[in-house]
MMTF fields as JSON, N, C-alpha, C and O atoms, coordinates in Angstrom:
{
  "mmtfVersion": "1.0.0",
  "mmtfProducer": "UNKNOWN",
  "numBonds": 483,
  "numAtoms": 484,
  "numGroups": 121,
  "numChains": 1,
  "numModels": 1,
  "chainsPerModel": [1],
  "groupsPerChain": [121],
  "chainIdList": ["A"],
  "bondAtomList": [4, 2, 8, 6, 12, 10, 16, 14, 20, 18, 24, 22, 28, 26, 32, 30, 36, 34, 40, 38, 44, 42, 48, 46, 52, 50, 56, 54, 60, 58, 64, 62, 68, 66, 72, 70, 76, 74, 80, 78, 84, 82, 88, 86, 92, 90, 96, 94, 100, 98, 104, 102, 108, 106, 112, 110, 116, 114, 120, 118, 124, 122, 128, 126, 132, 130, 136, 134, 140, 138, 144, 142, 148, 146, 152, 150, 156, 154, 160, 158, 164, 162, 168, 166, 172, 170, 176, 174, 180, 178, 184, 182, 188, 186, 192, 190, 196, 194, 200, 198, 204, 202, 208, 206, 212, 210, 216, 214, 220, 218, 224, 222, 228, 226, 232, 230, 236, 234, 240, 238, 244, 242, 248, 246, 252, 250, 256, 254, 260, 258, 264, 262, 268, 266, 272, 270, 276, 274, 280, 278, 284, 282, 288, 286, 292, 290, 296, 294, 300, 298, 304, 302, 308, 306, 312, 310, 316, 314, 320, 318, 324, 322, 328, 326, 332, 330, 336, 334, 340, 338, 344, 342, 348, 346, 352, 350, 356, 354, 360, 358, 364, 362, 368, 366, 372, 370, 376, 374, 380, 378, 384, 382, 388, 386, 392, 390, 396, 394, 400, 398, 404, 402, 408, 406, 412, 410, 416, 414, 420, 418, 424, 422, 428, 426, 432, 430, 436, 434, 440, 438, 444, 442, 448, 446, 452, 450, 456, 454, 460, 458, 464, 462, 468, 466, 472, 470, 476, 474, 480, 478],
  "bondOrderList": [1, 1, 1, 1, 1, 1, 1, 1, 1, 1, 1, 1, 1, 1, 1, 1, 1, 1, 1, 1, 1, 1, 1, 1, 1, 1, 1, 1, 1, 1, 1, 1, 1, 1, 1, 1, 1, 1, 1, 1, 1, 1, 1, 1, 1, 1, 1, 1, 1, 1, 1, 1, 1, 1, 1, 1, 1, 1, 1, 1, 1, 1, 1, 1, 1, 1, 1, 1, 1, 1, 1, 1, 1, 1, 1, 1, 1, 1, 1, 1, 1, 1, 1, 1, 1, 1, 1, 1, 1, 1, 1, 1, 1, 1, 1, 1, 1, 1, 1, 1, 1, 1, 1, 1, 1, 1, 1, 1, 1, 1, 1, 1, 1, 1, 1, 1, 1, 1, 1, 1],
  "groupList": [{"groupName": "UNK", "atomNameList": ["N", "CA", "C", "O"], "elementList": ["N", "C", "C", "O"], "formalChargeList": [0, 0, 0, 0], "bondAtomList": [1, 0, 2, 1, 3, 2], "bondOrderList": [1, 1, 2], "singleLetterCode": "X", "chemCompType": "L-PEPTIDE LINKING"}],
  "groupTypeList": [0, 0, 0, 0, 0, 0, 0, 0, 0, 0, 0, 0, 0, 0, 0, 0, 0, 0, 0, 0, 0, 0, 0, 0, 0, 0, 0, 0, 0, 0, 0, 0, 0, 0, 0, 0, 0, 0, 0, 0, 0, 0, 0, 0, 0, 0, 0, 0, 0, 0, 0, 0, 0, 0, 0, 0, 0, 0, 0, 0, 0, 0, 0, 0, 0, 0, 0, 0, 0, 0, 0, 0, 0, 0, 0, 0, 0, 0, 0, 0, 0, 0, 0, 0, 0, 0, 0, 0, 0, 0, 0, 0, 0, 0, 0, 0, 0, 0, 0, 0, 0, 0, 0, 0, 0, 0, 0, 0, 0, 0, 0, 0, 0, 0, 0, 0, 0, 0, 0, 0, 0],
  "groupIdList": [1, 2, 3, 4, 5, 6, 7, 8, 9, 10, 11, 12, 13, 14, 15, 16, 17, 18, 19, 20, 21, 22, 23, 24, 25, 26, 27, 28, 29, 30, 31, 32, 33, 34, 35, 36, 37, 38, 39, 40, 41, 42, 43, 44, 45, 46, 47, 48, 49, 50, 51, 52, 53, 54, 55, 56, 57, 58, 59, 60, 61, 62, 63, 64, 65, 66, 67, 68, 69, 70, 71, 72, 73, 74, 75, 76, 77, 78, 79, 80, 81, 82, 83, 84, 85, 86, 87, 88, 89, 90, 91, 92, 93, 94, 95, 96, 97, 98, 99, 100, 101, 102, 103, 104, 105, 106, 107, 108, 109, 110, 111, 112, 113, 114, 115, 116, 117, 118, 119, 120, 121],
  "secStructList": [7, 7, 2, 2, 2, 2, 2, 2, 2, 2, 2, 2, 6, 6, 7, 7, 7, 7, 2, 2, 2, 2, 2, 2, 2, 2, 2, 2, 6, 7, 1, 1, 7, 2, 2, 2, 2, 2, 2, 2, 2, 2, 2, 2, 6, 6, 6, 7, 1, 1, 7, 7, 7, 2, 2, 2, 2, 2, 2, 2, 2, 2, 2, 2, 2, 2, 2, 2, 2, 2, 2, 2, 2, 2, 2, 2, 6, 2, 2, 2, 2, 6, 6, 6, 6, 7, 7, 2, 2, 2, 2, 2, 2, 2, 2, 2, 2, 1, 7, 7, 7, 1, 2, 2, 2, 2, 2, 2, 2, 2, 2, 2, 2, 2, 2, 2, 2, 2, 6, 6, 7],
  "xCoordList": [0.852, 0.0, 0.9, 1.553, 0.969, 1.731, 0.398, -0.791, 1.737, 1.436, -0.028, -0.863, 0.009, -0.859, -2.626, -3.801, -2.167, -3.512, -3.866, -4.903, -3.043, -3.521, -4.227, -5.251, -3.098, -3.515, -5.057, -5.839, -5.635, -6.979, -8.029, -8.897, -7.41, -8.249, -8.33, -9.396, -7.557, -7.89, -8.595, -9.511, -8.218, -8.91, -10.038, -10.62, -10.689, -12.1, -12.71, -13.583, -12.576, -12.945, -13.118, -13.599, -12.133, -12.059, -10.973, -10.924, -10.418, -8.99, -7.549, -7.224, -6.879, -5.696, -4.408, -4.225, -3.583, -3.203, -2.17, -2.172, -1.569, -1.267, 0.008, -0.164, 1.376, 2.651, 2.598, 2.939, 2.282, 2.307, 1.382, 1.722, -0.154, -1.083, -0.745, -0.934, -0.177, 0.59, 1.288, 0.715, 2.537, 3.562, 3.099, 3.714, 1.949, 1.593, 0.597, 1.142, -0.587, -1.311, -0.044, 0.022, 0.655, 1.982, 2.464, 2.893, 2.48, 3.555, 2.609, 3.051, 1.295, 0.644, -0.235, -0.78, -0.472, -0.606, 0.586, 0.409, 2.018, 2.778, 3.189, 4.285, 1.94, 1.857, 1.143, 1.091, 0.475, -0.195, -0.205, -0.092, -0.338, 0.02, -0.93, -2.068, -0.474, -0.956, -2.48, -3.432, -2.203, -3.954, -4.681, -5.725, -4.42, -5.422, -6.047, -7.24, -5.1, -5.063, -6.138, -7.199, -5.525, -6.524, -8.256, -9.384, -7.513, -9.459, -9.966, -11.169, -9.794, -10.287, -10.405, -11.584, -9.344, -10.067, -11.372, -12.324, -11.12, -12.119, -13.823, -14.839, -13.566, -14.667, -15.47, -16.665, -14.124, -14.529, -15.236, -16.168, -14.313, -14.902, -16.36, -16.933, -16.588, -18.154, -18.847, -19.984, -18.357, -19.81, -19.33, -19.971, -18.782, -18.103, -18.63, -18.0, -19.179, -19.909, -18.524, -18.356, -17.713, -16.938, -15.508, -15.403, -14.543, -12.915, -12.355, -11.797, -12.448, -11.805, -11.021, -10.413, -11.05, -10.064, -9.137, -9.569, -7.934, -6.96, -7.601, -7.034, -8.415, -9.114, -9.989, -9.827, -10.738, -11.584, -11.264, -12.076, -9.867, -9.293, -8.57, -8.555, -8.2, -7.375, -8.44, -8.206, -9.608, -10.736, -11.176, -11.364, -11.43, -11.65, -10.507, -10.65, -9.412, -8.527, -8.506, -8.686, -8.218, -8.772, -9.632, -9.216, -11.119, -12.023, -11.185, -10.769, -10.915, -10.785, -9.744, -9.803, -8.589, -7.731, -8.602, -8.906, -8.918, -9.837, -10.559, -10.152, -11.717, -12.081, -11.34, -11.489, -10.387, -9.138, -8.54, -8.242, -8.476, -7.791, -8.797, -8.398, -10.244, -11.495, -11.511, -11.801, -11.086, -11.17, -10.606, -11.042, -9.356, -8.033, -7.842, -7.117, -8.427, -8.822, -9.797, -9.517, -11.127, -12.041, -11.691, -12.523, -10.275, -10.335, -8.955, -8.886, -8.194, -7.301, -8.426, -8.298, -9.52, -10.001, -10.973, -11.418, -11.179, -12.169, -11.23, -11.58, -10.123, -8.958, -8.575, -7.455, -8.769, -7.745, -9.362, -9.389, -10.381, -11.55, -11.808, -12.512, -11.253, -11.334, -10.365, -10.683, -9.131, -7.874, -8.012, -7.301, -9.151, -9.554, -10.843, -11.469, -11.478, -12.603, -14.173, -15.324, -13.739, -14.95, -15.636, -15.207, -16.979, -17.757, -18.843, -19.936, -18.781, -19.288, -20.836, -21.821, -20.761, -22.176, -23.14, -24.325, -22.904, -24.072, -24.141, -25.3, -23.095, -23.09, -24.404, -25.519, -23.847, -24.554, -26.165, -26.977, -26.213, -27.451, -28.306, -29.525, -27.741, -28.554, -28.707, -29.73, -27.651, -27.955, -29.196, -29.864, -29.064, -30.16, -31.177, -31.659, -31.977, -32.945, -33.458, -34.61, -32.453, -32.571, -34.214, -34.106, -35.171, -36.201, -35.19, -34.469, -35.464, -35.11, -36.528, -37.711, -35.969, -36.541, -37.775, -38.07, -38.163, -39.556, -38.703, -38.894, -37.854, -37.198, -36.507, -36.586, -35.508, -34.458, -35.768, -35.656, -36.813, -37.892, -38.482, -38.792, -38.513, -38.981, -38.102, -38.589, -36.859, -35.383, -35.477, -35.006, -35.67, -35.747, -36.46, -36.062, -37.877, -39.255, -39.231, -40.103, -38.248, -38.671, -37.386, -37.766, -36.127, -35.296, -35.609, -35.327, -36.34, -36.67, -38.013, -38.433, -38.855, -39.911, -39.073, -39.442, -37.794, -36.607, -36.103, -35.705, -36.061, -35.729, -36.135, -35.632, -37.813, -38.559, -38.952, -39.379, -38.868, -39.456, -38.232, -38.512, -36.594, -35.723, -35.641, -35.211, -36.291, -36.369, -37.317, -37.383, -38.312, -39.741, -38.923, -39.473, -37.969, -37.153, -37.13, -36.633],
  "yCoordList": [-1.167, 0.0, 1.231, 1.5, 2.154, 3.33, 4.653, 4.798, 5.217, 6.31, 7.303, 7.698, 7.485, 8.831, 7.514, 7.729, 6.787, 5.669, 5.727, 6.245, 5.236, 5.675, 6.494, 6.426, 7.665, 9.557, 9.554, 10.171, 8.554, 9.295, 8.798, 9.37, 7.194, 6.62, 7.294, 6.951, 8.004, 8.625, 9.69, 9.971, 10.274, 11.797, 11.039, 11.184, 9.867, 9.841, 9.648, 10.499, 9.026, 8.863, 9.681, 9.433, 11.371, 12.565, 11.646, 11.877, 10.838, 10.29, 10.891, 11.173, 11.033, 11.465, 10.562, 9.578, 10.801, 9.707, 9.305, 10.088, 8.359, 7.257, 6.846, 6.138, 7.127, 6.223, 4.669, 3.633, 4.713, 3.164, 2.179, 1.001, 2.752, 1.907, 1.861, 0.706, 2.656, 2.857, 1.809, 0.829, 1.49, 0.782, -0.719, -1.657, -0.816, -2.281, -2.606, -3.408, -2.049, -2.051, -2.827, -4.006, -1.902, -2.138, -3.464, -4.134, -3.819, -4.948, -6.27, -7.137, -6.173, -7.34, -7.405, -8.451, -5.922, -6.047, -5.846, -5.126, -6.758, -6.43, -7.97, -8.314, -8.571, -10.123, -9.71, -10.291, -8.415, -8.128, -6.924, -5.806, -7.092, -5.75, -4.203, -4.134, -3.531, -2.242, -1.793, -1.106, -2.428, -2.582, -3.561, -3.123, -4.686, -5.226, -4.717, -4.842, -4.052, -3.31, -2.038, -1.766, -1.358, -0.157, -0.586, -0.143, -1.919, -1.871, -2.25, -2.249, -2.647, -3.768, -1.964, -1.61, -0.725, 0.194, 0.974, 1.492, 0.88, 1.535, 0.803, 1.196, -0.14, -1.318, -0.917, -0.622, -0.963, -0.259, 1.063, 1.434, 1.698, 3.074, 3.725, 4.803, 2.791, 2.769, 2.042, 1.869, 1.293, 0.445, 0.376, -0.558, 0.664, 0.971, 1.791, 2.689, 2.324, 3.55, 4.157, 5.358, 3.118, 3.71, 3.348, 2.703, 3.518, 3.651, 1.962, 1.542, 1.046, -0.24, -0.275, 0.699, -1.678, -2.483, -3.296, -3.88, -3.338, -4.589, -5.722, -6.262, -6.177, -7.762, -7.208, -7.933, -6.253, -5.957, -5.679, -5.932, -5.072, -4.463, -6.304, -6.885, -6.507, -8.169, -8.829, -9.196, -9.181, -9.914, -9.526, -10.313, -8.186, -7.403, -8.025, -8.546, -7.558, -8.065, -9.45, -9.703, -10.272, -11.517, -11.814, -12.464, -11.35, -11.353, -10.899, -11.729, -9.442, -9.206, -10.243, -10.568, -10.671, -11.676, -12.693, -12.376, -13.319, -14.367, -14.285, -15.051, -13.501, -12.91, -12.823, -13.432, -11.814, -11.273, -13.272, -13.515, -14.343, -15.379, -16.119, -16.83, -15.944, -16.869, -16.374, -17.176, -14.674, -14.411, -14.575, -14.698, -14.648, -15.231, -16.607, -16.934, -17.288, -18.559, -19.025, -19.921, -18.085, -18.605, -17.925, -17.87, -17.058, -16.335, -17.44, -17.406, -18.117, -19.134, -19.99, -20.313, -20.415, -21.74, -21.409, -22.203, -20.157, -19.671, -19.669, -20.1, -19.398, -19.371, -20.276, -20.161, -21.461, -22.974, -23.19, -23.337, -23.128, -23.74, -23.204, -23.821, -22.07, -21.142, -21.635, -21.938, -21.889, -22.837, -23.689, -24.045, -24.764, -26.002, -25.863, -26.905, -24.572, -24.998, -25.174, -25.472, -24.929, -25.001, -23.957, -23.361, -24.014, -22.889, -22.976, -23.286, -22.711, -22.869, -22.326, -22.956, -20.972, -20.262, -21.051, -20.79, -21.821, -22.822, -23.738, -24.143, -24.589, -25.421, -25.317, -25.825, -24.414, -23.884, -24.015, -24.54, -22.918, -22.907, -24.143, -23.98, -25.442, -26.131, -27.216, -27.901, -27.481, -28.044, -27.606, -28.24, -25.95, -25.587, -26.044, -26.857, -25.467, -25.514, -27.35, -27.508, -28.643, -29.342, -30.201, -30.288, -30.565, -31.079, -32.858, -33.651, -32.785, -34.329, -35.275, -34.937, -36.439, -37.522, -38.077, -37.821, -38.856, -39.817, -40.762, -41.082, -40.847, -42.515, -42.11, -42.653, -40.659, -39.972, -39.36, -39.152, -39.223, -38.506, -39.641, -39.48, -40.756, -41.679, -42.479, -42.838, -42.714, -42.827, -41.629, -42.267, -40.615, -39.646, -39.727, -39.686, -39.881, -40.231, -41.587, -42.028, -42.417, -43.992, -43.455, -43.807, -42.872, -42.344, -41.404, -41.421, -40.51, -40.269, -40.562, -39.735, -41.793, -42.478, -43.678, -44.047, -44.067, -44.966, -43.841, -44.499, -42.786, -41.417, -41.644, -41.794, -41.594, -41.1, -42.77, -42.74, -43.674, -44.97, -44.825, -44.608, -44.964, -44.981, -44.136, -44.514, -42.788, -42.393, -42.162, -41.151, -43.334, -43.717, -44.876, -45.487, -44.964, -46.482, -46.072, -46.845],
  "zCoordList": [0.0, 0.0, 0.0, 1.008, -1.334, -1.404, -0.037, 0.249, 0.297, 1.226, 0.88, 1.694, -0.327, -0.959, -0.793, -0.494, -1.022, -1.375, 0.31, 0.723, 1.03, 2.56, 3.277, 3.957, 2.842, 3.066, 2.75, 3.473, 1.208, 0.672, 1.866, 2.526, 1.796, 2.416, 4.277, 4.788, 5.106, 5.768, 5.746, 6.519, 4.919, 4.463, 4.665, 5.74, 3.449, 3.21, 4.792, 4.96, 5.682, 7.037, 8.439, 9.545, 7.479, 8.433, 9.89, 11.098, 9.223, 10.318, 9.998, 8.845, 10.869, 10.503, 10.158, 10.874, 9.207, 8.84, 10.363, 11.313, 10.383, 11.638, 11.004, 10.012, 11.343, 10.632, 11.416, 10.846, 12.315, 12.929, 12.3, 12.192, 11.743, 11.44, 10.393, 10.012, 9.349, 7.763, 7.964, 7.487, 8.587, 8.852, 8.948, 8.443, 9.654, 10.566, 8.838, 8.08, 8.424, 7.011, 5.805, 5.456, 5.482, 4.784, 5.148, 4.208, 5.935, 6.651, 6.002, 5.248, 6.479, 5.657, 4.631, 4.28, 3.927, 2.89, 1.656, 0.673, 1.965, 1.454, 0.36, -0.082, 0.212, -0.529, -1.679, -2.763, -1.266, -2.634, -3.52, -3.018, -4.836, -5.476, -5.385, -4.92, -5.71, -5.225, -5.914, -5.543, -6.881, -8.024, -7.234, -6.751, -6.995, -5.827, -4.776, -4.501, -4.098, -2.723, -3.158, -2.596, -4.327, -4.127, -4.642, -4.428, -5.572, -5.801, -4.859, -5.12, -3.722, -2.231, -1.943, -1.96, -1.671, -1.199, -1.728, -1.143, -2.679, -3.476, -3.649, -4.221, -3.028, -2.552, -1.678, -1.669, -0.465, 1.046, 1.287, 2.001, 0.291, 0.431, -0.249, -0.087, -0.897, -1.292, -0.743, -1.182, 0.53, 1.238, 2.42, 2.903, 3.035, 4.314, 5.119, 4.559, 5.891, 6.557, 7.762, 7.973, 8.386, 8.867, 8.621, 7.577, 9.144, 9.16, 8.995, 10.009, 7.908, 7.794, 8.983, 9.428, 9.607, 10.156, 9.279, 8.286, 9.619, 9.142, 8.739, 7.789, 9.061, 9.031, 7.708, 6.727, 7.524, 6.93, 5.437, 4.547, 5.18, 4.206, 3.481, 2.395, 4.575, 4.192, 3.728, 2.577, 4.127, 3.129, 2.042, 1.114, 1.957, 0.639, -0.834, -1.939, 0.046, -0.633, -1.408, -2.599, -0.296, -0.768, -1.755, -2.714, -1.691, -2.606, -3.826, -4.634, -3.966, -5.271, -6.204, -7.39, -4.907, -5.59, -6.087, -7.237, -5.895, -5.99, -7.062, -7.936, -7.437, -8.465, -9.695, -10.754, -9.293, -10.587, -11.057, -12.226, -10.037, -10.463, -11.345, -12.268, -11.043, -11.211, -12.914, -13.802, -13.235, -14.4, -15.156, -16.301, -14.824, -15.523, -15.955, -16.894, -15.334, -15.23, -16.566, -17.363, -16.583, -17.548, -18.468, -19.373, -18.705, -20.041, -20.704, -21.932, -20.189, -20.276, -20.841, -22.022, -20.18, -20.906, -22.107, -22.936, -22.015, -23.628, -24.332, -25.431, -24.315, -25.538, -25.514, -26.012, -25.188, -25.042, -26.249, -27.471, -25.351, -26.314, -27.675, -28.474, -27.95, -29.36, -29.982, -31.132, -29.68, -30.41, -30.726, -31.666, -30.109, -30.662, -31.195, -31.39, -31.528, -32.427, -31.239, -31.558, -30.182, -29.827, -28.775, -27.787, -29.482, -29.359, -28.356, -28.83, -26.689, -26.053, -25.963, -25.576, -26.434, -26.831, -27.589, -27.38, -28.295, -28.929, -28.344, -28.256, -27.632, -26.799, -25.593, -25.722, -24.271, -23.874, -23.799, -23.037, -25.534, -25.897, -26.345, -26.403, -26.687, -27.137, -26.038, -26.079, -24.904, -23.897, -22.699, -21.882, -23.164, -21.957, -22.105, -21.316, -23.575, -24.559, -25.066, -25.47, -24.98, -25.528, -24.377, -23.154, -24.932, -23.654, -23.18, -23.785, -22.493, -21.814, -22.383, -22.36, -22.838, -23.544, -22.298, -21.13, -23.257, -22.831, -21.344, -20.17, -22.288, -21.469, -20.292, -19.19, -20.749, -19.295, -18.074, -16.866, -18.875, -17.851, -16.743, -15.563, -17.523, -16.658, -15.579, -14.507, -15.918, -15.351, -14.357, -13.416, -13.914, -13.173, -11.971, -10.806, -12.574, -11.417, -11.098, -10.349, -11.615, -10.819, -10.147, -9.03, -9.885, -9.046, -7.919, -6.721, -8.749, -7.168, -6.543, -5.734, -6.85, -6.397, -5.225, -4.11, -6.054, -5.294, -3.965, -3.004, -3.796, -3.147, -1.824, -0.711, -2.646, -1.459, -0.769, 0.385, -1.195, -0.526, 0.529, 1.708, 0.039, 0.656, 2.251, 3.341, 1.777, 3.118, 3.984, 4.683, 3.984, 4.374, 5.395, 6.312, 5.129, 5.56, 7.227, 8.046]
}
């Protein structure tokens, strides 16, 4: 966490900035990069009503990491699937849309007719 990103985030709270709580903030948010950190502030500072705690700013954090990995993640596997030709958007669409058969429908209700006897037991 650079100093000025601190400073705002006191300002925004009418707190004064603190070199010890700067120092101790810094110390463990120092695993993560500074674009993480400020979007976790910029989080806070729109739904926050009062002055973040340490614990509070560190979960934020978390989340956004998490997120930022979850996206990175599905944009790796849309391009692995576009390299090989396949096109999940129709996919998708014709699995949602497709009705389930005569035969899978009936396979279903004698399952869970098997369900419910089972827990009559």
């Amino acid at each position: 966490m650079n100093k000025e990103l601190f400073k705002k985030l006191c300002m925004n709270y009418n707190k004064s900035a603190n070199k010890e709580l700067y120092e101790l903030w810094n110390y463990n948010l120092r695993p993560f990069d500074d674009e993480e950190v400020e979007e976790a502030l910029n989080i806070i500072v729109g739904t926050d009503k009062f002055f973040p705690t340490l614990s509070r700013i560190l979960e934020v954090v978390k989340e956004v990491v998490k997120n930022k990995t979850t996206a990175d993640s599905e944009t790796i596997v849309r391009e692995k699937m576009k390299k090989h030709n396949i096109h999940p958007e129709w996919l998708d669409k014709y699995i949602e849309n497709d009705p389930i058969d005569e035969e899978t429908q009936n396979e279903y209700d004698d399952f869970q007719d098997f369900l419910k006897e089972f827990r009559e037991l």
